[in-house]
C-alpha positions, 0 to 999 in steps of 0.5 A, a space after each residue: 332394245 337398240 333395234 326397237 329404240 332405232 324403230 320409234 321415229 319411223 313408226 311415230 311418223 305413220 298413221 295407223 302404224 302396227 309395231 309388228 317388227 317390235 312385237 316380233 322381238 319381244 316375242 324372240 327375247 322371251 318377253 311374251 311368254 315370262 308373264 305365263 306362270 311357271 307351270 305353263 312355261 313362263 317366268 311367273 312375272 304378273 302371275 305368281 306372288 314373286 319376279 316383282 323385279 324382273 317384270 318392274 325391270 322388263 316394263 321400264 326398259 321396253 319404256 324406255 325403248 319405246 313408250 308405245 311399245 311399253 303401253 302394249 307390252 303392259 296390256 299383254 302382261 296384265 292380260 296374261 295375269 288375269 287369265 292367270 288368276 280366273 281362266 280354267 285349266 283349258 283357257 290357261 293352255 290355251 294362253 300358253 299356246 297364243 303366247 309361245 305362238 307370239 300373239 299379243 294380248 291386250 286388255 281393253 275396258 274403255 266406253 262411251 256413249 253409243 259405244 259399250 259392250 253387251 251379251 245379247 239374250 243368245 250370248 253373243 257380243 254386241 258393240 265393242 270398246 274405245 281406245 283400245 291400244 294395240 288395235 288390229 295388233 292385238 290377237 287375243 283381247 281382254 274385254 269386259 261386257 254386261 249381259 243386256 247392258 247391265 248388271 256385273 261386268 264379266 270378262 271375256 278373252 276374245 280372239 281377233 285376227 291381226 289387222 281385222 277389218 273390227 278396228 278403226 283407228 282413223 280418230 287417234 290423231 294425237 300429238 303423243 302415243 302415235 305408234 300405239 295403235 290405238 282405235 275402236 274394235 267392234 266386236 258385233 256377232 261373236 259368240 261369247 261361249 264358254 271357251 272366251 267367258 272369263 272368271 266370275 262376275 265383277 272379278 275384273 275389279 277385284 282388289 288390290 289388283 285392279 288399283 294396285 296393277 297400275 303400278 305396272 303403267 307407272 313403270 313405262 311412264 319410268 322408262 320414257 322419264 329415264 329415256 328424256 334424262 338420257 337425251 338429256 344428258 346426251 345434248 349436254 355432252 354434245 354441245 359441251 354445255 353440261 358444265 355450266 352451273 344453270 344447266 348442271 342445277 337442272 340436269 342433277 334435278 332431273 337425276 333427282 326427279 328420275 330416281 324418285 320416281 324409280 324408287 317409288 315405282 319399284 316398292 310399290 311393285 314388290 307391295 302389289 306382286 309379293 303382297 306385303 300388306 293388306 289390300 287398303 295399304 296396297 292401294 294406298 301407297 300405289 295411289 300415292 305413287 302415281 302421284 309422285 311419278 306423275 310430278 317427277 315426269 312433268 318436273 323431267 319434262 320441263 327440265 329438259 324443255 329449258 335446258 335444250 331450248 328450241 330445239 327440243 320442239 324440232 321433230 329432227 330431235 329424237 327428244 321431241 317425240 320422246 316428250 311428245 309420248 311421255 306427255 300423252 301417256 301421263 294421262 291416266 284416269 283420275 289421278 287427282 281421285 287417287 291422291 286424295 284416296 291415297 292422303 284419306 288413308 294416311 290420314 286413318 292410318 294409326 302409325 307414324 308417317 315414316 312407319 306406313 310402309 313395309 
């Protein structure tokens, strides 16, 4: 992670940059094939009811090191998973073989008017997807289409090329996620045939996965949360102003705000990867989990804004771009939306406040 961490400025400073060096190691550390399952070679993380841990550890730390690099690695890992959970014995092989190859997988699921994604009458894709991060990175893309625009989504695993003319990242000017690689991919003529075709209709939405899988996103956010703190801390032993009673105060309400959210993060992946309650209780507490995390950051944020001062918005410091990142990549859809569903069902809940969780 060193060598990752060391790379984030450079690829930060670029337009249209691709972390090819950074998916290279996680290739080389084994990080692209743990999420298969066991049988096709893999550590089961994502993929089978245990390793909730392992995987929480992996998605934080590569967080940590970069947070482009941890939103990718997430799209990989929850690709991974769903062809895990719907793809034949043919497409599982298949995904194996892409994996220990060292290609990325991405999921892709984001539209706007004018820009969708559709199965044409002779089964071929037409249009493409928007924000999808990893683009002309990622070689093997999760996406969703309707046939003709309508009905059930269905999925599909279409393979790219790396650095296919398909995508466009000239609109993803943003002050945070820089290196995410983040564009529009077209994906006009290819052949939606049985090979790419995945799972049943409207399977991509399944519950608990689909809410209950967001935990994996909050466990990036947790890394960039602990790489502030750790900047942080840094400044303060540098400059030698830790011990004054103002800075001390903000600095143990980071820690705090830090390893609320890390507890949080870290039931809600043991309840969604080793399902210890029924789905409605999953989503519950992962909806309330967001959040928590959500308000820890900003809290971590702040915190370390007032206690660096200036010069945590010179591009000279490292914290600038961390913040930068952990900013943009806090938002997530609808996180009001979740709250509410999340307080809804503590509200039906028949058991005492203390007793909701397992």
């Amino acid at each position: 992670m060193p060598a990752i961490a060391s790379r984030a400025a450079a690829l930060d400073s670029m337009d249209s940059a691709l972390p090819e060096a950074d998916v290279a190691a996680l290739a080389e550390a084994g990080l692209l094939t743990a999420p298969l399952p066991r049988a096709l070679g893999g550590r089961g993380w994502g993929s089978e009811p245990a390793g909730a841990e392992s995987v929480f550890e992996a998605l934080r730390l590569v967080g940590r090191a970069s947070l482009p690099l941890g939103r990718l690695y997430e799209g990989h890992v929850n690709a991974i998973r769903l062809v895990a959970e719907h793809g034949t014995p043919a497409q599982h092989a298949a995904a194996a073989a892409a994996a220990r190859d060292g290609r990325l997988f991405g999921v892709w699921n984001t539209e706007r008017p004018g820009i969708d994604l559709r199965i044409d009458a002779e089964g071929v894709l037409r249009g493409g997807k928007v924000l999808c991060s990893g683009a002309g990175l990622v070689e093997r893309a999760l996406v969703t289409g309707r046939h003709g625009g309508e009905g059930p989504q269905q999925m599909l695993l279409v393979p790219l090329e790396r650095g296919t003319d398909r995508a466009e990242s000239s609109e993803w000017r943003v002050t945070g996620m820089r290196a995410s690689a983040t564009g529009t991919v077209m994906m006009d003529g290819i052949p939606a045939t049985e090979e790419i075709v995945l799972g049943e209709p409207d399977a991509y939405m399944r519950q608990p996965g689909f809410s209950g899988g967001a935990w994996r996103f909050l466990a990036v956010h947790l890394g960039g949360v602990e790489a502030v703190a750790a900047a942080l801390r840094e400044h303060h032993i540098r400059t030698g102003r830790g011990a004054d009673p103002h800075q001390a105060a903000r600095f143990g309400a980071v820690l705090t705000a830090a390893e609320t959210a890390r507890l949080w993060v870290l039931n809600a992946a043991r309840m969604v990867e080793e399902e210890v309650a029924e789905p409605a209780r999953i989503i519950a507490y992962v909806d309330l989990a967001r959040g928590a995390v959500e308000r820890a950051a900003l809290d971590v944020l702040e915190l370390a804004q007032r206690s660096i001062g200036l010069q945590a918005f010179t591009r000279a410091n490292p914290v600038e771009r961390m913040m930068r990142d952990l900013a943009t990549y806090l938002r997530q859809p609808a996180p009001d939306r979740a709250l509410v569903a999340g307080a809804a069902a503590g509200l039906a809940f028949g058991e005492a406040v203390g007793d909701m969780w397992p």
